[in-house]
C-alpha positions as CSV (number, residue, x, y, z in Angstrom):
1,X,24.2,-5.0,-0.8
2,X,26.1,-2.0,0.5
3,X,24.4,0.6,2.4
4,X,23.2,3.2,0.2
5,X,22.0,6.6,1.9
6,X,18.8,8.1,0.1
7,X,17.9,11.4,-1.2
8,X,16.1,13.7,0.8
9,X,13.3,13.2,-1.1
10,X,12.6,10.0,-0.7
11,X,13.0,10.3,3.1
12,X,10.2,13.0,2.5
13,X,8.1,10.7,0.7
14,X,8.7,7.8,3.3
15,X,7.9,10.2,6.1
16,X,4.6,11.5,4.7
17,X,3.0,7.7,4.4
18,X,4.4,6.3,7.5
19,X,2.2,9.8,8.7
20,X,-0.4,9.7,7.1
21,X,-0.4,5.4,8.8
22,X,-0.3,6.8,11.9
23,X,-3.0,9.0,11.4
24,X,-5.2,6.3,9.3
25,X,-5.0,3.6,11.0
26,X,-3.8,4.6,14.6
27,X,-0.4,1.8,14.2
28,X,2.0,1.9,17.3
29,X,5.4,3.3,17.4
30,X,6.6,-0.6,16.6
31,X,4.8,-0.9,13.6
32,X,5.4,2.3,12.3
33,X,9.2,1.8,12.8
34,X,8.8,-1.8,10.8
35,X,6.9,0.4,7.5
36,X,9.5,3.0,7.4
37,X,12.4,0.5,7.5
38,X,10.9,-2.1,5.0
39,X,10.5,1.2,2.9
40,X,13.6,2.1,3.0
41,X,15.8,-1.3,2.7
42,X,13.4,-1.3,-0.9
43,X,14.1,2.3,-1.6
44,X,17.9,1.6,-0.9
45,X,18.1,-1.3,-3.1
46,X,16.3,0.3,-5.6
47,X,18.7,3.3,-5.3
48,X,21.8,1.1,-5.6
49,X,20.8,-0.2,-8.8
50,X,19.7,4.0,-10.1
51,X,16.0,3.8,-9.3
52,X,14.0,4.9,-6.9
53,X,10.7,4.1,-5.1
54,X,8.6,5.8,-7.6
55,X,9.6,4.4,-10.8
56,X,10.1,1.2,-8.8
57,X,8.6,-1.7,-11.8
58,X,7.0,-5.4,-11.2
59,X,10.5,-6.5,-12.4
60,X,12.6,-4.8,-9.8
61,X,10.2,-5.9,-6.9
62,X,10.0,-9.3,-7.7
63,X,14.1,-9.2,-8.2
64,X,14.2,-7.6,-5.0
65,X,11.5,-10.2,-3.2
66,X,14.5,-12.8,-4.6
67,X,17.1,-11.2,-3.3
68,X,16.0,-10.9,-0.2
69,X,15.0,-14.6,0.2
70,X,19.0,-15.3,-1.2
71,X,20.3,-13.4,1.4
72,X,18.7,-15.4,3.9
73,X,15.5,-13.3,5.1
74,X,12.1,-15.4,6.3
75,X,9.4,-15.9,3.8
76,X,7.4,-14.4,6.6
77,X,9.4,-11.3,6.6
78,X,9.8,-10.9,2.9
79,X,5.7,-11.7,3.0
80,X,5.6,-8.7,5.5
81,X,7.7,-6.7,3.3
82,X,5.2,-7.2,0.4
83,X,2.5,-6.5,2.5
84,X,3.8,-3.2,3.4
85,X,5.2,-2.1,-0.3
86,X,1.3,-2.9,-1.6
87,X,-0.3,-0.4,1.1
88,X,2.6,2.3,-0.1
89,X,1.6,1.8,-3.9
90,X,-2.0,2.0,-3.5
91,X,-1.3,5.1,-1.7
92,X,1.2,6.3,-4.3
93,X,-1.7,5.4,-7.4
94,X,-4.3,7.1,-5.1
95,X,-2.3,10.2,-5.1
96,X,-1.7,10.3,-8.6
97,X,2.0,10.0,-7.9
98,X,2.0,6.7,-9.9
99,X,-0.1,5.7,-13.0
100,X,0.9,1.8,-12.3
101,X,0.9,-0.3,-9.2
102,X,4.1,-2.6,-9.4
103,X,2.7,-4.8,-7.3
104,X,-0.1,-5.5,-8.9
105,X,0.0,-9.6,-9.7
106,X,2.4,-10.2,-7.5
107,X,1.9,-13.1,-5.2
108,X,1.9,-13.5,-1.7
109,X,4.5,-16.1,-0.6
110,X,2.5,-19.1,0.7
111,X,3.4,-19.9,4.1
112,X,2.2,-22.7,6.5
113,X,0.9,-21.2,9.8
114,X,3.4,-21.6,12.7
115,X,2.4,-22.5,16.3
116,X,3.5,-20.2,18.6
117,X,5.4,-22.1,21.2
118,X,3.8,-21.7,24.9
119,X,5.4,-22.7,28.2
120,X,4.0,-25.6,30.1
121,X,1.7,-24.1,33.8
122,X,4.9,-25.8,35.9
123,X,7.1,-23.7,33.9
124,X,5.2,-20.6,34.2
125,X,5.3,-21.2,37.7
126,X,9.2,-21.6,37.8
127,X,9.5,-18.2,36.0
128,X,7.2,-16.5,38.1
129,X,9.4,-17.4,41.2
130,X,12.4,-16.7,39.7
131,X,13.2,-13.0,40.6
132,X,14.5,-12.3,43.5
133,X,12.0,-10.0,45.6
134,X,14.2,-8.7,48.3
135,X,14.5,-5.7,46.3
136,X,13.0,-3.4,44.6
137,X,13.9,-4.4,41.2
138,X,13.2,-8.1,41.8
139,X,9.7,-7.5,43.5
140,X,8.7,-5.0,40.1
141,X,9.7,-8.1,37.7
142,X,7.5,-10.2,39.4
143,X,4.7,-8.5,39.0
144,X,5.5,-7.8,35.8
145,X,5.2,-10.9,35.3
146,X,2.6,-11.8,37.4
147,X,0.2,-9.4,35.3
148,X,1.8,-10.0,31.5
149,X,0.7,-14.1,32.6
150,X,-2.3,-13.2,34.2
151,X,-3.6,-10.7,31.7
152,X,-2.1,-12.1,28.7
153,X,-0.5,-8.3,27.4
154,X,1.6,-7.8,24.7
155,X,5.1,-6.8,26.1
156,X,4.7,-2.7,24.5
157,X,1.6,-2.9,26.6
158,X,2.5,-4.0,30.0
159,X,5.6,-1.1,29.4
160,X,3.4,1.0,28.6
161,X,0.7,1.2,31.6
162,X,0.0,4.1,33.1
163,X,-1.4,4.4,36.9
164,X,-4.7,5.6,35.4
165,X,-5.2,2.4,33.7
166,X,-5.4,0.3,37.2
167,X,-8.3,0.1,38.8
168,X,-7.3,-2.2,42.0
169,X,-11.0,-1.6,43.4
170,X,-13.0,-3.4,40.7
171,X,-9.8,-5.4,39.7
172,X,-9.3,-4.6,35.8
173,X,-7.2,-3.2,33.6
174,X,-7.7,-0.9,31.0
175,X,-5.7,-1.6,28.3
176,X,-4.7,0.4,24.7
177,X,-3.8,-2.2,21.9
178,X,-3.0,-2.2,18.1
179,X,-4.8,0.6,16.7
180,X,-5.8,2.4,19.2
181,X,-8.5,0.1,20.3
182,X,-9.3,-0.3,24.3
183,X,-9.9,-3.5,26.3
184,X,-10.8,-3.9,29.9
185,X,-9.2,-7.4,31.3
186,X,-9.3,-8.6,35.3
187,X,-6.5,-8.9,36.7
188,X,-7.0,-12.0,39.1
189,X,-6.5,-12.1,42.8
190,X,-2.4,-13.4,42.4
191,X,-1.5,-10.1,39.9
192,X,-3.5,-7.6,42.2
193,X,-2.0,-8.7,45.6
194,X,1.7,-8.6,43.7
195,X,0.5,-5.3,42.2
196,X,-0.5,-4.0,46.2
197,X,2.8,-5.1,46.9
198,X,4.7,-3.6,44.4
199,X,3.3,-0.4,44.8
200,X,3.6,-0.2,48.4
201,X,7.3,-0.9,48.4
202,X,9.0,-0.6,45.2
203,X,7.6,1.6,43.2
204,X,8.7,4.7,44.5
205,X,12.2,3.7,45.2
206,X,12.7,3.4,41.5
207,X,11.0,6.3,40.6
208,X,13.2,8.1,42.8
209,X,11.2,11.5,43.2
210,X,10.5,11.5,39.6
211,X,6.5,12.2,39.4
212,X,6.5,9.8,36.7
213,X,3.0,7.8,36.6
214,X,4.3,5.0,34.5
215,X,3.7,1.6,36.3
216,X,6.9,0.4,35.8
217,X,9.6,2.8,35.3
218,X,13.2,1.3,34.9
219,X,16.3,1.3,37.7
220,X,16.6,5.2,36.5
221,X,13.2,6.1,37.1
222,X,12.4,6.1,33.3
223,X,10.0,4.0,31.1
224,X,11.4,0.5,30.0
225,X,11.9,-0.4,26.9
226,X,10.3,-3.7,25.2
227,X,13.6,-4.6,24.9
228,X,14.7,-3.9,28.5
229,X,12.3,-6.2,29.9
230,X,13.2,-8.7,27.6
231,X,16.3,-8.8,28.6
232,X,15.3,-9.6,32.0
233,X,12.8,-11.9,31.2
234,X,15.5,-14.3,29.6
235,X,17.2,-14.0,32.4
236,X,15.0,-15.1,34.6
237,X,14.2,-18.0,32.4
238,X,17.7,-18.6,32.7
239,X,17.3,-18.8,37.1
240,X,14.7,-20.9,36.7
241,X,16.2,-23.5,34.5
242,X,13.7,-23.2,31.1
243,X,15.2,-24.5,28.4
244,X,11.5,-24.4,26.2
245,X,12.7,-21.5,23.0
246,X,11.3,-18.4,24.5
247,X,9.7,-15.1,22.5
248,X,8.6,-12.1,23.6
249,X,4.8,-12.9,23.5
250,X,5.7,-16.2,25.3
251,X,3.8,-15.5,28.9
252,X,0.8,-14.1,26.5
253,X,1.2,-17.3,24.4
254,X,0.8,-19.5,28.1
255,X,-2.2,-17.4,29.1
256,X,-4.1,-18.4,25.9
257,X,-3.1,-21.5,26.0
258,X,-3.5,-22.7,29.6
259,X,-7.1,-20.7,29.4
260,X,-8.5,-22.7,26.6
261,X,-7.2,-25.9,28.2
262,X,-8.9,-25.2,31.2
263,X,-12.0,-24.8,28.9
264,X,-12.6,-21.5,28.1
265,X,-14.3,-19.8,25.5
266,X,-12.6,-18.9,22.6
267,X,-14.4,-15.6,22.0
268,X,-13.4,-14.8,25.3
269,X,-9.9,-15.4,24.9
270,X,-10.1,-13.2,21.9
271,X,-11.7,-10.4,23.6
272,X,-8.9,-10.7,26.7
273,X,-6.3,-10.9,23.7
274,X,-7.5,-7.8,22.1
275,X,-7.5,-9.6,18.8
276,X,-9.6,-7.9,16.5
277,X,-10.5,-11.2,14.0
278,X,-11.8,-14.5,15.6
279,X,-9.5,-16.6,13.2
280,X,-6.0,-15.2,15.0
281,X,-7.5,-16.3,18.1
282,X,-8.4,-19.8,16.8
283,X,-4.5,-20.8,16.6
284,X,-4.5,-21.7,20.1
285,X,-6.9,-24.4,19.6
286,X,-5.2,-26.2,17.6
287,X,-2.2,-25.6,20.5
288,X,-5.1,-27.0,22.8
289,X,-5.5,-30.3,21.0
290,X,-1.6,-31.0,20.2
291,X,-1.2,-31.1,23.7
292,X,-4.3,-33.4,24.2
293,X,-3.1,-35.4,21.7
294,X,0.5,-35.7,23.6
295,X,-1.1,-36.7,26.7
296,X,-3.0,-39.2,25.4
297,X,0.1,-40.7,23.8
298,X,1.7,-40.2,26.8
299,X,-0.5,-41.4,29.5
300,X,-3.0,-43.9,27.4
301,X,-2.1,-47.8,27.6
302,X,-2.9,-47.6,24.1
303,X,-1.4,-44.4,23.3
């Protein structure tokens, strides 16, 4: 489907609930940037074929859900897209500027959970020595990585810290998830004494006079982007020889792994996680016993 540029108004209209999100329910710049864009590839399709998101029917979204899934697009995403286009009609009927909800009776696809895929502790290891810390960029990757694995952060996170959420005297980090919500999480002895490090002899090289309390600013003395250190982190999977598929939340995905094999408790994890519902949390059990499970096959004379 061509690109089709909307009307003014329905930028308007997209602007004022992605808002009024933010101001609800506290969603980070990511997520806020995922609602306006699924509204807007709806709002375009929509427009291409003379509608628009307010006369939008049940017909033209479940035509659109199929086209979506023709052109190639995940059930997950399409399920995400749903997800979004249901909060914006209840909105829309709640401000009176509907008198139907098109989504109303439309399903949610069905999908199967998928495992998120976690790196084995040798391979952590081999990441973790991978940069090069002979200067100041290599030494700041490392303990980025050092404290993403040993804290188990979401990447927008670990960009994201602030000096005044380090305390290297009690050994914690205070850290600002999804929605808005604060968690404290230890560091461990390894992160902090890479952290010392860092900040001793890197740190200010890269900031480069810039007053900038950001933990880890970029080469130019700026903020990273997720994307930034994302970039480097394949990269350093590269050095190091991992060929496992990597994702973003991959070190996080290894730190809630690795701590529930080495028997910890799952509310724990999910506190240390920041997960606000038990049953995300409870995926990396089942992580937990597939790996059992391989050992024993692997190891067991009767395997």
């Amino acid at each position: 489907m061509p690109a089709t540029t909307l009307p003014v108004s329905e930028i308007d209209l997209i602007s004022r609930y992605v808002d009024l999100l933010w101001l609800e329910k506290g969603l980070s710049a990511h997520s806020l940037d995922a609602y306006r864009s699924d509204l807007s590839k709806y709002a375009g399709y929509l427009a291409a074929h003379d509608s628009h998101l307010l006369a939008g029917r049940r017909e033209d979204l479940l035509t659109y859900l199929q086209w979506r899934l023709q052109q190639g697009v995940s059930a997950r995403s399409t399920a995400r897209a749903l997800s979004c286009l249901r909060g914006f009609y209840r909105y829309a009927l709640r401000e009176a500027l509907i008198i139907e909800d098109p989504c109303r009776d439309v399903a949610m696809p069905q999908l199967g959970r998928a495992l998120p895929k976690a790196l084995s502790e040798a391979e952590v290891e081999a990441l973790l020595a991978a940069p090069n810390c002979d200067d100041a960029l290599g030494l700041r990757d490392r303990c980025m990585l050092e404290v993403l694995y040993a804290c188990g952060l979401r990447v927008s996170e670990l960009v994201g810290l602030r000096l005044d959420q380090l305390n290297l005297r009690q050994g914690v980090v205070r850290v600002t998830g999804k929605g808005n919500k604060e968690r404290l999480v230890p560091l461990g002895d390894e992160a902090l004494d890479w952290l010392a490090r860092y900040l001793q002899h890197a740190r200010d090289s890269l900031l480069a006079g810039s007053g900038d309390d950001i933990v880890f600013p970029s080469r130019r003395g700026q903020p990273m982007t997720r994307q930034a250190f994302w970039h480097r982190i394949k990269q350093h999977a590269s050095h190091a020889g991992i060929l496992s598929p990597l994702s973003p939340h991959t070190l996080r995905h290894a730190f809630a792994t690795h701590l529930i094999n080495h028997g910890a408790d799952l509310r724990v994890v999910q506190l240390l996680l920041g997960h606000s519902d038990l049953s995300t949390t409870q995926i990396y059990t089942h992580i937990a016993r597939l790996r059992l499970r391989e050992l024993h096959a692997s190891h067991h004379p009767r395997g």
